[in-house]
C-alpha distance (Angstrom), angle and dihedral (degrees) to the residues before:
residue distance angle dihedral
X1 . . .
X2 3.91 . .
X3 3.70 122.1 .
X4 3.73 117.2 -127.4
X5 4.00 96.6 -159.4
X6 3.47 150.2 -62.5
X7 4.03 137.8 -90.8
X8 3.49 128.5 -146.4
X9 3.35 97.4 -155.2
X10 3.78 130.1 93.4
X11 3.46 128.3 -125.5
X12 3.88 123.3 -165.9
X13 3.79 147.4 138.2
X14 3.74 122.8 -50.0
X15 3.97 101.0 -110.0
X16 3.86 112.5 -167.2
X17 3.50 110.5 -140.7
X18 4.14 120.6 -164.0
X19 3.77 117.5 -106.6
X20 3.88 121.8 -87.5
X21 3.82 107.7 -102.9
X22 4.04 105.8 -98.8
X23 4.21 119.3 -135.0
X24 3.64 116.7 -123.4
X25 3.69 109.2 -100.8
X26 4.11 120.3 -136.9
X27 3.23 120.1 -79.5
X28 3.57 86.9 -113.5
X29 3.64 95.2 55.1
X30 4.29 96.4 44.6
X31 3.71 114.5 125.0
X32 3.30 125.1 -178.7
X33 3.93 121.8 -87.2
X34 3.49 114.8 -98.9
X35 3.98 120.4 -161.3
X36 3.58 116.6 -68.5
X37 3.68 114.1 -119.3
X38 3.84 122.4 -96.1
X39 4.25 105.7 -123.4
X40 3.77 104.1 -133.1
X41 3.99 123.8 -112.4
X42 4.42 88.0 -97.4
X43 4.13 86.9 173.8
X44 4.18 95.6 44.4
X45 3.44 91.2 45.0
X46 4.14 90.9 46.5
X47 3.78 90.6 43.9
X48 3.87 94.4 45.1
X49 3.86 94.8 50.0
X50 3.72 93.1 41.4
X51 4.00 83.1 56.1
X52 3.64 90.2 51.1
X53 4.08 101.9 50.5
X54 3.62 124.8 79.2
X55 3.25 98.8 -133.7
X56 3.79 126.8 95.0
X57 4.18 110.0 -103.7
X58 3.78 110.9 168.9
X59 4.45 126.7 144.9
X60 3.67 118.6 -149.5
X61 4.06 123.9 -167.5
X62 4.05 126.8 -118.7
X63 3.49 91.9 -79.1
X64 4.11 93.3 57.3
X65 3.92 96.9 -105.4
X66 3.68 119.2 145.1
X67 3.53 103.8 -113.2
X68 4.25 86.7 -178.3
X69 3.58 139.7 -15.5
X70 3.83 125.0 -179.1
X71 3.63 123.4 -125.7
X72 3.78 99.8 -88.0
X73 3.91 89.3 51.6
X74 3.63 86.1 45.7
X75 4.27 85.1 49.7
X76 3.79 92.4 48.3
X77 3.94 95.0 51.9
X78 3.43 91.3 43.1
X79 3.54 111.8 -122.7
X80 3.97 139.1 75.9
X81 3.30 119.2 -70.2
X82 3.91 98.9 -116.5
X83 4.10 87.8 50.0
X84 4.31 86.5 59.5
X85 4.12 90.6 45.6
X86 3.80 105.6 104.5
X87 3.69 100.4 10.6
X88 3.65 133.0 97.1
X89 3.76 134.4 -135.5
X90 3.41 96.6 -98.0
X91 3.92 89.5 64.3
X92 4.12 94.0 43.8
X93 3.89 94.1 47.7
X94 3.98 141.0 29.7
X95 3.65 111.8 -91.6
X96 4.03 90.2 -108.9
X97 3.84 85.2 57.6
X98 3.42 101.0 47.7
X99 4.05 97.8 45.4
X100 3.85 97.3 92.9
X101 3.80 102.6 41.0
X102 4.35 83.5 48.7
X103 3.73 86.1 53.6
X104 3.89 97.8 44.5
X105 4.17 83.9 49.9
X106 3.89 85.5 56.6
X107 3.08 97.3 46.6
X108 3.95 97.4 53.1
X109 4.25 90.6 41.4
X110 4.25 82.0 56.7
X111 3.66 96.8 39.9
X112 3.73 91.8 45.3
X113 3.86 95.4 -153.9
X114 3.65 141.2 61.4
X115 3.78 124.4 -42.7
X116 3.92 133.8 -179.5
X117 3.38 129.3 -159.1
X118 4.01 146.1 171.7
X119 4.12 112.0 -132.6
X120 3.54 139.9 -177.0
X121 3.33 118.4 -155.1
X122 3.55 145.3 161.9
X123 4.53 106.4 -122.0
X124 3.46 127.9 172.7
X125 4.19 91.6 -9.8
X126 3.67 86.1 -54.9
X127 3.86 130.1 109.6
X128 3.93 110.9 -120.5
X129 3.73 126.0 -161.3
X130 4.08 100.9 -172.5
X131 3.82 139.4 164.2
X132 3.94 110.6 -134.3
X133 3.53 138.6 -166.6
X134 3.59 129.3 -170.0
X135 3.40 143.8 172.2
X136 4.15 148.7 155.7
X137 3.49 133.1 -73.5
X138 3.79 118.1 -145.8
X139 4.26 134.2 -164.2
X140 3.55 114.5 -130.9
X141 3.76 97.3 -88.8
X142 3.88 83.4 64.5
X143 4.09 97.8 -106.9
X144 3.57 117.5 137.2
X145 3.63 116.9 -93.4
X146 3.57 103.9 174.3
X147 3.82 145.6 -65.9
X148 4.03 140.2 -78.0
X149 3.71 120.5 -161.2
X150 3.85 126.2 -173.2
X151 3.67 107.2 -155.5
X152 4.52 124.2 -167.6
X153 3.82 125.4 -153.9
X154 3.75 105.7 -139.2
X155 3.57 91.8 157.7
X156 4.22 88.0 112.5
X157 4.17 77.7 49.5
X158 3.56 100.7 53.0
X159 3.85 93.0 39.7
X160 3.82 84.9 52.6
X161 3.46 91.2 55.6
X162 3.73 99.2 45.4
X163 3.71 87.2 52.7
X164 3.91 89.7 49.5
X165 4.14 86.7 49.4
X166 3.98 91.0 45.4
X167 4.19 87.8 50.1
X168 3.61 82.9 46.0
X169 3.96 93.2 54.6
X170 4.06 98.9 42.1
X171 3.68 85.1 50.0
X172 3.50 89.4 54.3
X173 3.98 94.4 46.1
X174 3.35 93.0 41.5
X175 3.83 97.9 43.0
X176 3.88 85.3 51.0
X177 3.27 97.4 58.5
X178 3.49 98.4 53.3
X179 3.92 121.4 91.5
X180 3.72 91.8 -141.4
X181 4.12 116.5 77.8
X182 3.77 115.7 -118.5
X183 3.93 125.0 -154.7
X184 3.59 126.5 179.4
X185 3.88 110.4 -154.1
X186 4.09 132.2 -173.8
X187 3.89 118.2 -156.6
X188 3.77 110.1 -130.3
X189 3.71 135.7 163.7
X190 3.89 94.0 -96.8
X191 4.15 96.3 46.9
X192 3.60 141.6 -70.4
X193 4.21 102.9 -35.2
X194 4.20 104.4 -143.3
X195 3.98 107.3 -135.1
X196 3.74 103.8 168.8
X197 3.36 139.5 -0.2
X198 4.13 133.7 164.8
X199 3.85 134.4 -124.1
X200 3.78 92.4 -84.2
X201 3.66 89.2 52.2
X202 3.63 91.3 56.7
X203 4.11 84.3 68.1
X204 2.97 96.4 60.8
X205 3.89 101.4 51.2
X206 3.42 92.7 32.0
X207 3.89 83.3 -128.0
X208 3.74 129.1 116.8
X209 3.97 110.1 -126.2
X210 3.55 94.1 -105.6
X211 3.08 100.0 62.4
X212 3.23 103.0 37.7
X213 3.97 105.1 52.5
X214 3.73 117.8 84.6
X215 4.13 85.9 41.0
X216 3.84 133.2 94.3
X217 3.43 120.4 -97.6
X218 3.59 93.0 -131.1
X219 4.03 91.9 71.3
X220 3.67 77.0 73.1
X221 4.24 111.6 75.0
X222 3.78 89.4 176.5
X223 3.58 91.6 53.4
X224 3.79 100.3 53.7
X225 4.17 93.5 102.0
X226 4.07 87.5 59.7
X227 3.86 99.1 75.5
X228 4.27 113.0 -8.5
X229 3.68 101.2 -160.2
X230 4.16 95.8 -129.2
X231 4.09 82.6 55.9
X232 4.02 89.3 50.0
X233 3.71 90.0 44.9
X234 4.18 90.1 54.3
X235 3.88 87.4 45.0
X236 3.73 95.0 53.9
X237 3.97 93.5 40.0
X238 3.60 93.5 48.4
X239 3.75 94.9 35.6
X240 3.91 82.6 -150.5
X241 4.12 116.4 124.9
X242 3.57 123.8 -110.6
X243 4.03 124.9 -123.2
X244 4.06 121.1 178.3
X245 3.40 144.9 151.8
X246 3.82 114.5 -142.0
X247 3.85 136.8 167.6
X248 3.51 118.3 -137.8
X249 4.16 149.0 166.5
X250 3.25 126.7 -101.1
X251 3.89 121.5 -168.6
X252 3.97 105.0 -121.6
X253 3.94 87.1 8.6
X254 3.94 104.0 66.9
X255 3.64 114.1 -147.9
X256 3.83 116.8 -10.7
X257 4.01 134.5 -176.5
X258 3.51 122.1 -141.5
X259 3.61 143.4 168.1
X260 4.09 121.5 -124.3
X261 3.71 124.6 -158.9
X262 3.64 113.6 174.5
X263 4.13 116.3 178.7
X264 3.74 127.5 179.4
X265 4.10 126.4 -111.5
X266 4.03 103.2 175.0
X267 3.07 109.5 -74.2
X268 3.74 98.9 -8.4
X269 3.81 137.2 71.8
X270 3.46 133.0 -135.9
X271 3.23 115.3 -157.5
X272 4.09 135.9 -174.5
X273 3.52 128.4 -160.9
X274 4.19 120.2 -171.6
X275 3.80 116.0 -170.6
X276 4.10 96.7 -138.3
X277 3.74 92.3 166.2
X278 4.12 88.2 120.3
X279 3.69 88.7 52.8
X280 4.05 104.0 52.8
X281 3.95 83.2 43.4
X282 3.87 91.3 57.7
X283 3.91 84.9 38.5
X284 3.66 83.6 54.9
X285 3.46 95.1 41.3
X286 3.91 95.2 51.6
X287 4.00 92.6 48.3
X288 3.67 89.1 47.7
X289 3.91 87.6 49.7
X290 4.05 90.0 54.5
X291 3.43 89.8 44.1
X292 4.19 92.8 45.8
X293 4.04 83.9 48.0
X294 4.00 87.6 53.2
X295 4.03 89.5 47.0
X296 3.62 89.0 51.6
X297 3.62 91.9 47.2
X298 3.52 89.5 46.8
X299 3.82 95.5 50.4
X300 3.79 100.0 48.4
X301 4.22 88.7 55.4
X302 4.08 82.5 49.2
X303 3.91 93.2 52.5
X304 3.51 87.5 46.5
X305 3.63 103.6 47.7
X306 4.25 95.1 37.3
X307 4.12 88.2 43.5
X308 3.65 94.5 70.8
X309 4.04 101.0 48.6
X310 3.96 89.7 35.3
X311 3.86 86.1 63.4
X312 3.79 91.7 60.1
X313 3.39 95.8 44.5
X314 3.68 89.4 54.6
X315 3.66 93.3 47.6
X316 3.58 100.1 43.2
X317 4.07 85.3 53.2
X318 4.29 87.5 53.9
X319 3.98 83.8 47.0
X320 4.05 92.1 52.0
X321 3.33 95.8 41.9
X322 3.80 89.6 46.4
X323 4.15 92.7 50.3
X324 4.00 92.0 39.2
X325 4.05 84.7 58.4
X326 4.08 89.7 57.8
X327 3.86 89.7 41.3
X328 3.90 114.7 99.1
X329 3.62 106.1 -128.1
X330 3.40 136.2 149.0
X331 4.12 113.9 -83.2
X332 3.93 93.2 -118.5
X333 3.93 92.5 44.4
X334 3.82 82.0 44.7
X335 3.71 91.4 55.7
X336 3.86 100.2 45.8
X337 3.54 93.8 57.4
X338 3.51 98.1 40.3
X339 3.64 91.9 52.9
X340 3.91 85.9 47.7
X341 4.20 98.6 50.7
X342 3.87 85.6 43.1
X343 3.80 92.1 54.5
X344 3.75 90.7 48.6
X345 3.58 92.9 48.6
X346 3.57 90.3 54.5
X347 3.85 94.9 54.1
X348 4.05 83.5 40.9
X349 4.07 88.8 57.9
X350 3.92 90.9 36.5
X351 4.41 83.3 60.7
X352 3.63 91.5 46.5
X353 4.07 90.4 50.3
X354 4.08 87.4 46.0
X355 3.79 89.1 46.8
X356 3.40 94.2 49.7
X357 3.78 93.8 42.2
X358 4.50 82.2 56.6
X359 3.90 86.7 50.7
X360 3.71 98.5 48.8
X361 3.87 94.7 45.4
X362 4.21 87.9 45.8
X363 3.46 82.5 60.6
X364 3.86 99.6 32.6
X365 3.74 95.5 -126.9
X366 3.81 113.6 162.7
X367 3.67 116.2 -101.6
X368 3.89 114.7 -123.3
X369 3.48 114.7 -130.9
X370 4.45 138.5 -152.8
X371 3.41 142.1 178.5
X372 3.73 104.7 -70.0
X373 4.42 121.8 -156.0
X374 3.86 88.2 -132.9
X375 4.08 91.3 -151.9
X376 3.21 92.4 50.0
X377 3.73 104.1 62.1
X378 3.99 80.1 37.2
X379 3.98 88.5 58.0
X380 3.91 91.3 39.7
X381 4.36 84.3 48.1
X382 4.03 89.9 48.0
X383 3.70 81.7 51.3
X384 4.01 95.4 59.0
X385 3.35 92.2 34.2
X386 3.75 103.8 46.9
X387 4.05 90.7 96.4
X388 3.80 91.1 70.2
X389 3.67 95.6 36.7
X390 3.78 105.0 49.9
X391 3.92 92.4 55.9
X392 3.95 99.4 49.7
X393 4.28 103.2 42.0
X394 3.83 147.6 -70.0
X395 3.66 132.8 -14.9
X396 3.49 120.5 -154.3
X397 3.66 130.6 -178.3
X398 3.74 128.9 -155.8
X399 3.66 113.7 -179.1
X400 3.95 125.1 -171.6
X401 4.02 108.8 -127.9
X402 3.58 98.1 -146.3
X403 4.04 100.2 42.0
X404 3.21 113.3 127.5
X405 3.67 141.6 -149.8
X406 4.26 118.7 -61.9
X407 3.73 130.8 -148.5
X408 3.32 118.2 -107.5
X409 4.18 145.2 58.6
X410 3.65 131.6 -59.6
X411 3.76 88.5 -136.1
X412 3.55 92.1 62.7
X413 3.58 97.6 36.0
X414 3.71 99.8 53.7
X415 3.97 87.8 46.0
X416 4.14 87.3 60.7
X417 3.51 91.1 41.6
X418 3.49 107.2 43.9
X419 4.06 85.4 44.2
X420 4.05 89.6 56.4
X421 3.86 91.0 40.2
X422 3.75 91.9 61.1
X423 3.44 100.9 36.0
X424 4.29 89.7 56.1
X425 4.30 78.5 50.9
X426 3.48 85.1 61.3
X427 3.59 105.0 47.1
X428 3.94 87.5 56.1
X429 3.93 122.6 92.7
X430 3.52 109.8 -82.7
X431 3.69 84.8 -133.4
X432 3.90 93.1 63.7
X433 3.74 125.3 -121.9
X434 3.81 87.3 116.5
X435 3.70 129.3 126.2
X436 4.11 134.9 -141.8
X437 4.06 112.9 -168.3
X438 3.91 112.2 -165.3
X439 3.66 105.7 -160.2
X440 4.35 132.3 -172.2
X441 3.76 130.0 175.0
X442 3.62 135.7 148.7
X443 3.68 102.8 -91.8
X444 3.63 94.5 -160.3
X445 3.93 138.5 -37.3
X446 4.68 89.2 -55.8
X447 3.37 101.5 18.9
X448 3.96 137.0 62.2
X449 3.63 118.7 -174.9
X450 3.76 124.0 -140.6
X451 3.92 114.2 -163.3
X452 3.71 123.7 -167.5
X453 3.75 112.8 -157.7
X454 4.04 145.8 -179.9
X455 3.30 141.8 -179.3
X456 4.52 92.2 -141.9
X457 3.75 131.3 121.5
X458 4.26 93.6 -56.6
X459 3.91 129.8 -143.7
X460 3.66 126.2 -63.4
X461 3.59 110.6 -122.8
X462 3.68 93.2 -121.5
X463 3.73 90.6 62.3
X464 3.49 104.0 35.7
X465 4.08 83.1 70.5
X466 3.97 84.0 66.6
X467 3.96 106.4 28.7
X468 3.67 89.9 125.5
X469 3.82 99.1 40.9
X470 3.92 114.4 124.0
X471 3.53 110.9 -101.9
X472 3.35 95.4 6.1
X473 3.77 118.3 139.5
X474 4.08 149.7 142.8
X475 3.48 100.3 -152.6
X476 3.65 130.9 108.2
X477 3.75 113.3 -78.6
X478 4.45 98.8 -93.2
X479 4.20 92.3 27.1
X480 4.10 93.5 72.6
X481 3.76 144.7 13.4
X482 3.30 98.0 -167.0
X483 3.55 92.3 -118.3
X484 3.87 109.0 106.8
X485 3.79 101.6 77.1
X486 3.81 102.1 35.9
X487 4.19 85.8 50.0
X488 4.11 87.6 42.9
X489 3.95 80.1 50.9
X490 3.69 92.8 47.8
X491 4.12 91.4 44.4
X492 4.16 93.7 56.2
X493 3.94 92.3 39.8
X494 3.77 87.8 59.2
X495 3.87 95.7 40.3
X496 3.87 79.0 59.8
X497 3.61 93.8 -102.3
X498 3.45 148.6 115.7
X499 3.67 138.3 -122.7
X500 3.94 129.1 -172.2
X501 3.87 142.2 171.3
X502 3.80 134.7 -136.5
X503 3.87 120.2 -171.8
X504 3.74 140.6 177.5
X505 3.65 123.3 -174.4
X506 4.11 113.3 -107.7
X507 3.70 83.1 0.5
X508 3.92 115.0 74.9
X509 3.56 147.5 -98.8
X510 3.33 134.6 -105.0
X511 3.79 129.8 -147.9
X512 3.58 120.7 -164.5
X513 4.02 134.9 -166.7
X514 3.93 130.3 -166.2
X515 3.44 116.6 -164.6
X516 3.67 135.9 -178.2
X517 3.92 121.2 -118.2
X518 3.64 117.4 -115.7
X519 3.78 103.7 -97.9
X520 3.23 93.0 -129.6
X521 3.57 90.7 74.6
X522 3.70 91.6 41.1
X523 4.45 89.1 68.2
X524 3.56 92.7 41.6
């Protein structure tokens, strides 16, 4: 039993007391009598609303007899009214039952004033949870005459309530064992009110529950994408669910996809939130596998079909270099066209090493690797490249003196190279006045670094995160595939390397290459 407080006011019977004796008024001043007033019934009217309320009302004497109880008193205890009359608890209950309500009669008698109480009891061979207020009865001359109490069942209350607390807790359990996040919202004039939410909710708010339920969703910024009030106003007007797929950022998370369902409950919305980021990327990844199998495909009918004309171009170019040897022209005529059939030989034997390269990774052979002179596939790349470079800016060359030779294949080399060269010439202005820095060094004692920089237009943030994606490109449909940087990324991962981008809008980008040194230098 805990007491709830205490009154100083008294409460006691209604004692009628006779009227004061009234002086004659002047004769002057007489009027005539009017009817005296009719006292109302104060006991029937007690007796009949006690009768009425559901609560138990009852008064006992000093010595603890019930002097009356009403009929849902009577009810509780068990026994007609006129039975409970005369008798004291001690007689009604067992001695364990009647201990506290004894105690809480003391307790008022001493006090001498009004007391409330909550009690559990056991009454009638049924558990009672009640609220109870008592208090003293006093004569006319102000002594105490006894007590009254007004007791109220909320047993059916508190059971509701520990129901509502044990809903409360398997949501909870269950909620927290779910991957998705689960909020509970109510729509009031201020906002969307947060009631519940799970563990995986807490993510996304950056909140833990507690905290966060009772308060508007809106004191939340990050949170905004979980219910947008104009969406939770269509939901609740239509009264149909909602079902979407949405990508969106996270801070500390990057860009995330997620699936929203939002269904309405009254006036509240619950609302489910799955994080299927993993799934679109191995969505992604399968389409991009199909469509990697198709390139494949693709390239191995290429190498086959440009194999065959490629080898008479390259041996019709060893035949006219052959027959211009025996021809007698002048040296410097000589030397021009020399210098021109050897050229196109070279870019003839640089197709037959790219062809190859197609064929090999149709099949998936393994790729045999040497030491490489870094600067000189970056001289033979400049070369290739030089049309695109020339017309947008400045190339500038900054060679370490002490790197040393890389694993790998000039094939493959010159393919990344000449792929980052001309993607740097188109980042510059087309107007010129742009600038493309080739930088080596040793990185440390088995690795040099190679960087590729400009000073062009840069990489959005947004697509920096997929730069080496398959297929993945910004450039007009027939200017890109979106094939050259993910297949450069592909090239320097299997040469055991590493290759990375850094970007800042209207500032340049940065491309950077790792490469292992040739172990032959690494014993000596």
């Amino acid at each position: 039993m805990s007491y709830l407080g205490t009154s100083a006011e008294r409460v006691g019977t209604v004692v009628e007391r006779p009227p004061e004796p009234r002086q004659a008024a002047p004769a002057a001043a007489r009027e005539p009598m009017s009817a005296p007033v009719q006292e109302l019934p104060y006991r029937e009217l007690f007796l009949a609303l006690a009768e009425e309320l559901p609560d138990a009302v009852f008064t006992k004497d000093l010595q603890g007899r019930y002097t009356y109880i009403n009929s849902a008193g009577a009810r509780y205890l068990g026994l007609p009214a006129k039975e409970i009359i005369g008798r004291r608890d001690l007689d009604l209950m067992s001695p364990e039952e009647a201990q506290n309500t004894l105690e809480f009669d003391r307790q008022t008698l001493l006090a001498g004033s009004t007391l409330r109480a909550e009690m559990s009891e056991w009454m009638a061979g049924e558990q009672r949870e009640w609220l109870s207020t008592k208090g003293v009865l006093r004569r006319p001359d102000g002594q105490v005459a006894g007590l009254y109490g007004i007791s109220r069942d909320v047993s059916a209350h508190r059971r509701t309530e520990e129901a509502r607390h044990q809903s409360e807790a398997l949501f909870r359990a269950a909620a927290s064992s779910s991957f998705d996040a689960f909020f509970i919202v109510r729509g009031e004039p201020q906002g969307l009110r947060l009631l519940r939410l799970n563990t995986h909710a807490e993510t996304l708010l950056g909140c833990a529950a507690r905290e966060a339920e009772g308060r508007l969703l809106s004191e939340f910024p990050q949170g905004a994408f979980i219910a947008p009030p104009q969406l939770c106003q269509g939901v609740w007007r239509t009264g149909r669910s909602h079902d979407e797929e949405l990508k969106q950022e996270i801070p500390g998370r990057g860009l995330r996809w997620f699936r929203r369902q939002l269904n309405a409950v009254g006036d509240c919305m619950a609302i489910m939130v799955r994080d299927i980021t993993e799934h679109r990327e191995n969505e992604l990844r399968q389409r991009l596998n199909e469509r990697m199998a198709a390139v494949g495909m693709l390239a191995a009918g290429v190498a086959h079909e440009i194999n065959n004309p490629l080898a008479f171009v390259l041996s019709n170019l060893h035949y006219i270099e052959k027959e211009l040897r025996r021809l007698k022209q002048s040296q410097i005529d000589m030397g021009e066209m020399m210098e021109a059939i050897t050229d196109a030989r070279d870019g003839a034997e640089r197709m037959r090493g790219i062809v190859q390269s197609l064929g090999a990774l149709a099949r998936g052979d393994s790729i045999k690797t040497q030491p490489m002179d870094v600067h000189e596939v970056l001289d033979n790349s400049v070369q290739l490249s030089w049309g695109r470079l020339r017309s947008r800016g400045l190339l500038v060359r900054e060679y370490g003196e002490d790197v040393p030779l890389v694993l790998g294949t000039s094939v493959q080399l010159s393919q990344v190279f000449v792929n980052l060269l001309v993607n740097a010439a188109q980042a510059l202005p087309a107007t010129g006045g742009g600038e493309v820095r080739v930088v080596t060094k040793r990185h440390s004692e088995s690795v040099v670094r190679i960087e590729v920089q400009d000073n062009g237009c840069g990489i959005p943030l947004e697509n920096l995160e997929r730069i080496f994606e398959p297929f993945f490109t910004t450039k007009p449909v027939g200017e890109g595939t979106g094939l050259g940087l993910s297949i450069s990324h592909d090239i320097i991962r299997g040469l055991g390397g590493e290759l990375t981008v850094s970007s800042t809008l209207g500032v340049g980008t940065t491309f950077t290459i790792l490469l292992p040194v040739a172990p032959e230098l690494e014993d000596e």
